[in-house]
C-alpha positions in Angstrom: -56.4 48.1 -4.2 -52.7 47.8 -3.5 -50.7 47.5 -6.4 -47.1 47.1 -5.0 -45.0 43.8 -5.3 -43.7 42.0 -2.1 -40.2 40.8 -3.1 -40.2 36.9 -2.6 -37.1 36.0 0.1 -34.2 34.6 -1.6 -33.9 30.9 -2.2 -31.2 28.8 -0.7 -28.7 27.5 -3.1 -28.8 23.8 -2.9 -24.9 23.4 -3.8 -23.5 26.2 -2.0 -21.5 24.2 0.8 -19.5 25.5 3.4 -16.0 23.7 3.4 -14.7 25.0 6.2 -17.4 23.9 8.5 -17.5 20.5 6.7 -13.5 19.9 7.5 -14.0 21.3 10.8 -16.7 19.0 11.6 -14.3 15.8 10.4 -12.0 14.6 13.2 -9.0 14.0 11.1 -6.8 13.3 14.4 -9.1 10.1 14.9 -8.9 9.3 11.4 -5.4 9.3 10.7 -4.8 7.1 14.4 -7.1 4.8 13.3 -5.7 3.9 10.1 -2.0 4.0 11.6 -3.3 1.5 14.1 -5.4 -0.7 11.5 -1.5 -0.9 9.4 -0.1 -1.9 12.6 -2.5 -4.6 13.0 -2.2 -5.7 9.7 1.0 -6.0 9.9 1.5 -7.8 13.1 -0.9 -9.7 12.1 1.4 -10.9 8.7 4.8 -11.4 10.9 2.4 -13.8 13.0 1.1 -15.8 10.5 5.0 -16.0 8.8 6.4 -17.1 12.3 3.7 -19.7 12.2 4.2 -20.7 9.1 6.1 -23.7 8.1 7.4 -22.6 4.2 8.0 -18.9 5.2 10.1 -18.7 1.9 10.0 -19.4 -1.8 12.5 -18.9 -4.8 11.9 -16.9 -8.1 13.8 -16.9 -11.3 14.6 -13.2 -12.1 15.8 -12.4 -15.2 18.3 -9.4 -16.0 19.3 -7.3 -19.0 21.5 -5.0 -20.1 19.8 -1.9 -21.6 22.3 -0.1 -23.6 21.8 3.6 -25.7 22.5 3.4 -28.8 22.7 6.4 -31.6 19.5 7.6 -32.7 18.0 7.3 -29.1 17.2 3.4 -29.6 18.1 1.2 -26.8 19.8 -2.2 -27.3 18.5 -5.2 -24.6 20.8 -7.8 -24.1 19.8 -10.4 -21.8 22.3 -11.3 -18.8 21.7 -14.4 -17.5 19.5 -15.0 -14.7 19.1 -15.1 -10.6 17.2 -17.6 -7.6 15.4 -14.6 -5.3 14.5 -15.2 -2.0 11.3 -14.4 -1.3 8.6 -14.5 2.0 5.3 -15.6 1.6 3.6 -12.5 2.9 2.2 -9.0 2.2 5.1 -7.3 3.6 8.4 -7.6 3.6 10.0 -9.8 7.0 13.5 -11.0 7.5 15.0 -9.0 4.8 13.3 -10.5 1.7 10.8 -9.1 -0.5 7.3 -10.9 -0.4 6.8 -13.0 -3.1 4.3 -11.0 -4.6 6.2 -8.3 -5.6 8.5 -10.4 -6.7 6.6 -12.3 -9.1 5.6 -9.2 -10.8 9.1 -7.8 -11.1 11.1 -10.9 -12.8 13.1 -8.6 -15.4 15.8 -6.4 -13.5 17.0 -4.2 -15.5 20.6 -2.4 -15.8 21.2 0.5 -17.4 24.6 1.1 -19.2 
């Protein structure tokens, strides 16, 4: 009768990845064109529709203030009056205004003194 233990083989670790091969087997060249590509369509695709469009712009009331330092590191906000913006109807900025957007969620401009 044989007494003597067979060691078992080593079991594969089921999280042990190789990263190298992993990146290796991504084509990142292809990935990065096609995004660039998709952003170019995109954005032609905007500056088309805004050519087309017949109310390519829109106004917004932005407000400014003066934010002053006081002693004590407290700030003082004193409002100075307020502007029309331009804006384009769009998701990205055409013929030199902001899109409307952006605008919309930036109505306080403020000025530090």
């Amino acid at each position: 009768m044989d007494t003597s233990i067979t060691p078992k083989p080593p079991q594969s670790d089921p999280y042990d990845v190789d990263f190298d091969a992993l990146l290796a087997a991504i084509p990142v060249k292809k990935i990065v064109l096609g995004l660039a590509a998709a952003l170019v369509l995109v954005y032609a695709g905007d500056w088309i529709a805004i050519a087309l469009r017949a109310d390519k712009f829109a106004t917004v009331t932005v407000y400014r203030v003066n934010a002053m330092l006081l002693k004590g590191s407290k700030i003082d906000f004193q409002p100075d009056g307020s502007d029309d913006v331009r804006c384009v109807r769009s998701l990205f900025p055409h013929y030199g205004s902001r899109p409307c957007w952006y605008v919309r969620k930036h109505t306080t401009l403020e000025t530090d003194i």
